[in-house]
C-alpha positions as CSV (number, residue, x, y, z in Angstrom):
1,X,11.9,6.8,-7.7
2,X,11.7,8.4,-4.3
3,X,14.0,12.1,-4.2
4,X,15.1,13.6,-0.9
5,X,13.5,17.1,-0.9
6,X,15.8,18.2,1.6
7,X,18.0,17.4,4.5
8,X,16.7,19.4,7.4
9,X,14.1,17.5,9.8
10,X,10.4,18.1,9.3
11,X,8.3,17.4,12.5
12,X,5.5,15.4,11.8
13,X,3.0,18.1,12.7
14,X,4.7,20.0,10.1
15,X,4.9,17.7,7.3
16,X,1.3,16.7,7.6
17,X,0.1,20.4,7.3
18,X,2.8,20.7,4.2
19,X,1.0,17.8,2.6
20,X,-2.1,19.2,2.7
21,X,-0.9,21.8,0.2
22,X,1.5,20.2,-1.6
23,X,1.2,20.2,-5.5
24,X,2.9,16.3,-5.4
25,X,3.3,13.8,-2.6
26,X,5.7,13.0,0.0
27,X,6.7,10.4,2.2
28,X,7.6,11.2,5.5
29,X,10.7,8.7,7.6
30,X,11.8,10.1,10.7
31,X,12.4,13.9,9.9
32,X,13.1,13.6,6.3
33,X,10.6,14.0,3.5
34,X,10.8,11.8,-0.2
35,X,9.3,13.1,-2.9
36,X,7.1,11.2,-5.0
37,X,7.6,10.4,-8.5
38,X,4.6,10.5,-11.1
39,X,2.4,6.9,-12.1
40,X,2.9,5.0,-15.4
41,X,-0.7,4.2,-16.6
42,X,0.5,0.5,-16.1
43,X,0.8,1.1,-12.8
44,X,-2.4,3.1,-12.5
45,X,-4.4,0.2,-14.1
46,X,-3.1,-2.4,-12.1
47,X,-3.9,-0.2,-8.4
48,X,-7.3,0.4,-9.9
49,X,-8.2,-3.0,-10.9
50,X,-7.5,-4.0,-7.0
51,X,-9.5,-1.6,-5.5
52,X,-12.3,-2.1,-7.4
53,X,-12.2,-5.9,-7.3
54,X,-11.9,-5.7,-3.4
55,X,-14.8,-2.6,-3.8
56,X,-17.0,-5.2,-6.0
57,X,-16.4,-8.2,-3.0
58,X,-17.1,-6.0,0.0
59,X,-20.1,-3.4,-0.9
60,X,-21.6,-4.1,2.5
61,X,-18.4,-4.5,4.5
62,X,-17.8,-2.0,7.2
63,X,-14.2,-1.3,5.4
64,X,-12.7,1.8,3.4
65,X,-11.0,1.3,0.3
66,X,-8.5,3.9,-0.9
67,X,-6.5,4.5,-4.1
68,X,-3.0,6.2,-3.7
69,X,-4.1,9.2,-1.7
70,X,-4.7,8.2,1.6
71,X,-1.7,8.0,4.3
72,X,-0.5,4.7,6.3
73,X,0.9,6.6,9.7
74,X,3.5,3.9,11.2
75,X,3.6,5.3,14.0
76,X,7.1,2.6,15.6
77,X,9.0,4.2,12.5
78,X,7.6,7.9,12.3
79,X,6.2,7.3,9.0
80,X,3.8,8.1,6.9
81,X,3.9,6.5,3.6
82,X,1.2,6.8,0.3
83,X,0.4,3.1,-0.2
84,X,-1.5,2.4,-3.9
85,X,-4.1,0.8,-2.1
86,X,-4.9,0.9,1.5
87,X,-7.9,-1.1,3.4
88,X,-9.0,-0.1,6.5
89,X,-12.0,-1.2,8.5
90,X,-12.0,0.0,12.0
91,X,-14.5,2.8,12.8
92,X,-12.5,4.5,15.2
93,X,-9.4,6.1,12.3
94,X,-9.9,10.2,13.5
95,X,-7.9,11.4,10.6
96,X,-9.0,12.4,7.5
97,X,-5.8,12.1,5.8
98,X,-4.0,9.2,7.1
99,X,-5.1,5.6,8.7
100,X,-2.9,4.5,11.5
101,X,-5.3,0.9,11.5
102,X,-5.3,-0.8,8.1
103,X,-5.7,-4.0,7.8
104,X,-3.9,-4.3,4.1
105,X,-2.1,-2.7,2.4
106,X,-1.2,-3.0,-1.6
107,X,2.5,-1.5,-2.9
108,X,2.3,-1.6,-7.3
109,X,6.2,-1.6,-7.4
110,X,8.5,-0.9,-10.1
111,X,12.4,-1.8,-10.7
112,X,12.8,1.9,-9.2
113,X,10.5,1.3,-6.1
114,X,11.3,-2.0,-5.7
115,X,13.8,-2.3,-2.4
116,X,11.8,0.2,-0.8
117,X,8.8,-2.0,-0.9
118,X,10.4,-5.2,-0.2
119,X,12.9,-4.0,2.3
120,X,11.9,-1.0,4.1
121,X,8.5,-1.0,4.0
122,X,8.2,-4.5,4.8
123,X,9.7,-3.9,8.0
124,X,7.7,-0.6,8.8
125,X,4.4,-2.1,7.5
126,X,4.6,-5.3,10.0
127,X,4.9,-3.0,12.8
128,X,1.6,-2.3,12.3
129,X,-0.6,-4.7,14.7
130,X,-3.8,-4.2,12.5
131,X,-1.9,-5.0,9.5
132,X,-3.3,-8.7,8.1
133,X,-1.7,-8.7,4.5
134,X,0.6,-6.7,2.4
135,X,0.8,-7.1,-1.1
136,X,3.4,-5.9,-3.5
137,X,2.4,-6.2,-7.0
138,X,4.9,-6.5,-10.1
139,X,3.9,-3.8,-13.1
140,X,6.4,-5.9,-15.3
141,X,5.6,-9.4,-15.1
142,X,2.8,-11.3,-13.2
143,X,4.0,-11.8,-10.0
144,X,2.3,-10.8,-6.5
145,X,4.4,-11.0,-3.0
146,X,1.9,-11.9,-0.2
147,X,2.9,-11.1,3.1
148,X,0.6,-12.1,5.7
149,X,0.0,-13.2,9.5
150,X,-0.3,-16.7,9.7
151,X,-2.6,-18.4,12.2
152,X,-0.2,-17.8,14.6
153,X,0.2,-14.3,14.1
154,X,3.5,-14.7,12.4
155,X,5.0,-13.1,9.6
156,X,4.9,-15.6,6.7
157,X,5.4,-14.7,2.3
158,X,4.2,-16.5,-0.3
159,X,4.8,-16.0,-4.3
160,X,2.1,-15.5,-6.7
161,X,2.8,-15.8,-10.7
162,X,0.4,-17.2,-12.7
163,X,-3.0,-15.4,-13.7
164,X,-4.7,-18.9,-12.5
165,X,-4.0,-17.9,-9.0
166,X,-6.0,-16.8,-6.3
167,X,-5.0,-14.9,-3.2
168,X,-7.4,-15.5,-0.1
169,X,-7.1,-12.0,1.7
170,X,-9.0,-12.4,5.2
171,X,-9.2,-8.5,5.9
172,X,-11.4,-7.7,3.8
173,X,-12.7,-11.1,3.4
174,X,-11.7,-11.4,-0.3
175,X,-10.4,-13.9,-3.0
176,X,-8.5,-11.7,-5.3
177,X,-7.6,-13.2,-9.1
178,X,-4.4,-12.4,-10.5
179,X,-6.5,-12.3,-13.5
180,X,-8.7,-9.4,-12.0
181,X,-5.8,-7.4,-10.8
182,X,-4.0,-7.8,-14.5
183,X,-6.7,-7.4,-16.4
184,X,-6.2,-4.8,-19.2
185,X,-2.6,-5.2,-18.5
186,X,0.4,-5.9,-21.7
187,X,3.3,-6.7,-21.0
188,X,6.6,-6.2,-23.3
């Protein structure tokens, strides 16, 4: 779960130069800074297995995969948040520490992260006119949330729950398994 480090405002410039030397991550919303709380190797296995299934389908694709390290600046909310998984694909991202132009973005949430992911992040993360799909991935159960622009270039959701599944990411161009991203993965 995300902890308030503090209730003074934090310009960006500042937090971003805090971050660098940080001994744990934080999230940045307007002024305020959110700790972040440690991985459960459940977690860990399940962010890995997407990466490198999306690494395995796009080896020659212009695009950047990162695991939980890497920044998403939104810049409509001022925020900067540590997604698990983060594509991006345009050549012109300046920043070494944050991409301000993915194209998706993955969210391995647990019951302590869940509204934050399918509430406030939701909302941040479609602000982002790059932005093709977001995923957020259950650790307890099989179950993937897909939200994506439709042909439109609406907002639309589909449910994912059985390891038969296969989501059709267009950004990278990728058909990810539910079996892939589970893989390794017991459940109680």
């Amino acid at each position: 779960m995300l902890a308030q480090k503090n209730d003074s405002y934090l310009s960006e410039t500042e937090y971003l130069e805090g971050e660098k030397t940080a001994k744990e991550r934080h999230e940045y919303v307007d002024g305020k800074v959110y700790a972040m709380a440690g991985a459960s190797r459940r977690h860990s296995r399940i962010a890995l297995n997407i990466a490198l299934a999306l690494r395995t389908a796009n080896k020659t694709a212009p695009c950047e995969i990162h695991v939980a390290d890497v920044k998403v600046k939104v810049s409509p909310a001022k925020a900067y948040y540590y997604p698990d998984v983060v594509v991006g694909c345009e050549s012109d991202e300046s920043d070494d520490y944050y991409l301000q132009k993915p194209c998706l973005i993955v969210e391995v949430s647990s019951k302590s992260t869940a509204w934050k992911d399918q509430h406030e992040k939701v909302v941040a993360y479609q602000k982002l006119a790059s932005l093709q799909t977001y995923l957020i991935v259950a650790q307890e159960s099989v179950q993937v949330t897909v939200y994506f622009r439709d042909a439109t270039g609406a907002w639309a959701v589909a449910l994912y729950d059985a390891l038969e599944q296969v989501i059709h990411l267009s950004c990278p161009p990728t058909e990810l398994r539910l079996l892939d991203i589970y893989e390794g993965v017991q459940f109680d």
